[in-house]
One Martini backbone bead per residue (centre of mass of N, CA, C, O) as a GRO file, in nm:
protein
  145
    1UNK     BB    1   7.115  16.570  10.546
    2UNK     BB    2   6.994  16.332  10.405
    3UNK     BB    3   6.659  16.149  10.404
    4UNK     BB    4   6.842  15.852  10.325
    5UNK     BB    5   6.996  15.851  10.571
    6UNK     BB    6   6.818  15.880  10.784
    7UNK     BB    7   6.632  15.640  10.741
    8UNK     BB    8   6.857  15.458  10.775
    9UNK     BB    9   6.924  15.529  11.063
   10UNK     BB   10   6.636  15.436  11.166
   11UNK     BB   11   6.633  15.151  11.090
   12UNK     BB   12   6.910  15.105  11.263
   13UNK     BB   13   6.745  15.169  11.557
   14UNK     BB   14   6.517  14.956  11.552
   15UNK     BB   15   6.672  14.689  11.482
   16UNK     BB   16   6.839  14.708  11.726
   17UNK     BB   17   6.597  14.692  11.934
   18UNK     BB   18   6.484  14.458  11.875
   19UNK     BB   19   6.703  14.268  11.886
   20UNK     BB   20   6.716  14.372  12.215
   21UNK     BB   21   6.430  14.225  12.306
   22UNK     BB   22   6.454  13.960  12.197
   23UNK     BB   23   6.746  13.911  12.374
   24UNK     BB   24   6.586  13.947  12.656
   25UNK     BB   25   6.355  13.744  12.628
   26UNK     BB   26   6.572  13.531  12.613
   27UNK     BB   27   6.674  13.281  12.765
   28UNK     BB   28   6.908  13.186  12.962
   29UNK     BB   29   7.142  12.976  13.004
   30UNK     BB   30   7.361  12.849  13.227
   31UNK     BB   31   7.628  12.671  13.274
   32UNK     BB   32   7.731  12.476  13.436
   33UNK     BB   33   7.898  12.407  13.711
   34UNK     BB   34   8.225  12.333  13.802
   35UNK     BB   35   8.298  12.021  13.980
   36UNK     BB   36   8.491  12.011  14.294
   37UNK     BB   37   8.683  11.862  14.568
   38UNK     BB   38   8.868  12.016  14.644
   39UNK     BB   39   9.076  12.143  14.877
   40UNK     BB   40   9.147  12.358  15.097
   41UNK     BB   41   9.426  12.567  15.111
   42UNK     BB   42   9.630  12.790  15.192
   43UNK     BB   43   9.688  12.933  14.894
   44UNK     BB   44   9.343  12.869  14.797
   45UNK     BB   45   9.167  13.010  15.047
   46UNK     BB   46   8.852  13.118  15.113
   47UNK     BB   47   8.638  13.331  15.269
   48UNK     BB   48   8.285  13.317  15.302
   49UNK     BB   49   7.982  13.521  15.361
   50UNK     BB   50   7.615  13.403  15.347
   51UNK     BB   51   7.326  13.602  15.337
   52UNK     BB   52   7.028  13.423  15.403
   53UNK     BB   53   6.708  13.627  15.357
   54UNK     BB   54   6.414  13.615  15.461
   55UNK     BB   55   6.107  13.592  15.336
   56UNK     BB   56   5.883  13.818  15.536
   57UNK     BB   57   5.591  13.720  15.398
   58UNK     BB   58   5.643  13.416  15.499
   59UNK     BB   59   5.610  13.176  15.625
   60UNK     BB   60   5.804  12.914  15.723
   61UNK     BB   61   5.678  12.654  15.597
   62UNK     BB   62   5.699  12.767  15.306
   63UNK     BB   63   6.009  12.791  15.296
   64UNK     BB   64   6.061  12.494  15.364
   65UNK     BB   65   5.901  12.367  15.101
   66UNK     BB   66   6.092  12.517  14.910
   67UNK     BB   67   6.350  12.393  15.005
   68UNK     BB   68   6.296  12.138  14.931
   69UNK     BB   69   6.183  12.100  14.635
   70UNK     BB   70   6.507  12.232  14.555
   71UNK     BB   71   6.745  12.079  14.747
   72UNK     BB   72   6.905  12.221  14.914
   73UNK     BB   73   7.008  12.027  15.191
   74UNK     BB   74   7.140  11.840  14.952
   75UNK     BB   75   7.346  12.105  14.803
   76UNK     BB   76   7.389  12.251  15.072
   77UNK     BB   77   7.690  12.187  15.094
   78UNK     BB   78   7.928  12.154  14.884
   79UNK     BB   79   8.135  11.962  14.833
   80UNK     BB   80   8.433  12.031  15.031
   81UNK     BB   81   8.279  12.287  15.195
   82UNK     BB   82   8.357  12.446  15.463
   83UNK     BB   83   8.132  12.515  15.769
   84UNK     BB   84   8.263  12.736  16.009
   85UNK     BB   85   7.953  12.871  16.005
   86UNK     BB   86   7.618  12.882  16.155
   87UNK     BB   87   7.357  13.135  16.179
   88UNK     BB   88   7.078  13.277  16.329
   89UNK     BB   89   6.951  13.585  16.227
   90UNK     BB   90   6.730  13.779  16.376
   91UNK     BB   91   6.599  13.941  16.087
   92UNK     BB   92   6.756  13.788  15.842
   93UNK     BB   93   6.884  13.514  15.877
   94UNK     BB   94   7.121  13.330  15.760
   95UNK     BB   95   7.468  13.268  15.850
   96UNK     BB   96   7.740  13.196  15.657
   97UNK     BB   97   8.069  13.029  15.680
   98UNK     BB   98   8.315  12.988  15.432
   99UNK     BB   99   8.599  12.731  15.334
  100UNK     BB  100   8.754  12.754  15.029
  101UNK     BB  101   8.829  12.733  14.700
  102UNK     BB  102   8.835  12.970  14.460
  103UNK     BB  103   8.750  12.794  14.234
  104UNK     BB  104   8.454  12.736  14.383
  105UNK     BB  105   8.245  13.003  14.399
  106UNK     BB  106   8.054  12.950  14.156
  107UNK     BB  107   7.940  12.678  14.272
  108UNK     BB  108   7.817  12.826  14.544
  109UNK     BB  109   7.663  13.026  14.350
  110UNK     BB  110   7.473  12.826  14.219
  111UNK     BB  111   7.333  12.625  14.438
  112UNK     BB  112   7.192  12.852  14.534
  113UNK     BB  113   7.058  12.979  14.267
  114UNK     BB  114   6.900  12.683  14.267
  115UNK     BB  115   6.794  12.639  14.605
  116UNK     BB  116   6.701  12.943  14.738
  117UNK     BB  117   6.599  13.120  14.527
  118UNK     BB  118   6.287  13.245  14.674
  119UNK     BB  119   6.330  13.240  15.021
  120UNK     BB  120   6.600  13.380  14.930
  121UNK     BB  121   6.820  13.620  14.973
  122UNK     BB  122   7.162  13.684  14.850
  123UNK     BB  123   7.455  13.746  15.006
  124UNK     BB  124   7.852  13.799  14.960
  125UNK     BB  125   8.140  13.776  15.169
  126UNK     BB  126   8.432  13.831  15.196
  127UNK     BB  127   8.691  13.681  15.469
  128UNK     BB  128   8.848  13.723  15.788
  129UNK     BB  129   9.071  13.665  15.991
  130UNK     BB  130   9.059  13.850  16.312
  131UNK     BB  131   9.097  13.745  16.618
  132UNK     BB  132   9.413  13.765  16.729
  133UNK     BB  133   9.428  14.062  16.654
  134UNK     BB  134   9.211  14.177  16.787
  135UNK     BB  135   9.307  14.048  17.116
  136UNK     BB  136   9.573  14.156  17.090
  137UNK     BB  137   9.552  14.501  17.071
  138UNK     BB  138   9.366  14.444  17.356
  139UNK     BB  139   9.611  14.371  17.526
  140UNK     BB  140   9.817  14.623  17.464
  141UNK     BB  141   9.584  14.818  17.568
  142UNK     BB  142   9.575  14.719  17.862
  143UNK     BB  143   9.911  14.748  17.919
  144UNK     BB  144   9.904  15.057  17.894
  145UNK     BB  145   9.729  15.138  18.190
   0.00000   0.00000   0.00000
């Protein structure tokens, strides 16, 4: 290979770096997400849990006057998202499961990272309803007894 070809290649490797050092730096801001009050039916409605772990390192009027500042409980949940269930769980944080359209998944979690991190880290759970076949089985296996 000629010293020509290499030098080259090495310029178009430093170029190619650089560039991408730039769009690092460069913060991106996601468009809003589509706010839609659809109602969850039948066919389009997906459970989801929220597990909103609270940063243990840091008193708890500090993590509320964050959720204020941020806006918290005037934007979540968003309008249209049934609250299913809300529990605080001890060293972990607050555990939510909503009820919504598949199609609002997006705007539930933007909501979130503009207005809970920081105060919380977020993870995310689809959900289904298993209590009644649990409950059957449960009868089931009494019965063969």
């Amino acid at each position: 290979m000629s010293m020509k070809i290499v030098r080259l290649i090495c310029v178009a490797s430093v170029l190619t770096v650089s560039a991408q050092a730039v769009s690092a730096q460069t913060p991106t801001v996601a468009p809003p997400a589509p706010t839609s009050t659809a109602p969850a039916t039948a066919d389009n409605a997906i459970l989801l849990t929220v597990f909103l772990k609270h940063d243990q390192s840091r008193p708890l009027g500090e993590l509320n006057d964050q959720l204020a500042r941020q806006n918290f409980y005037k934007a979540f949940p968003p309008e249209g998202v049934e609250v299913v269930s809300w529990y605080v769980t001890m060293g972990i944080g607050q555990v939510i499961t909503l009820r919504l359209p598949a199609s609002r998944i997006r705007e539930v979690n933007r909501v979130l990272e503009d207005t809970a991190w920081g105060a919380y880290r977020t993870e995310f759970y689809p959900t289904y309803d298993y209590k009644q076949v649990g409950l059957s089985q449960h009868e089931k296996a009494l019965q063969k007894q």
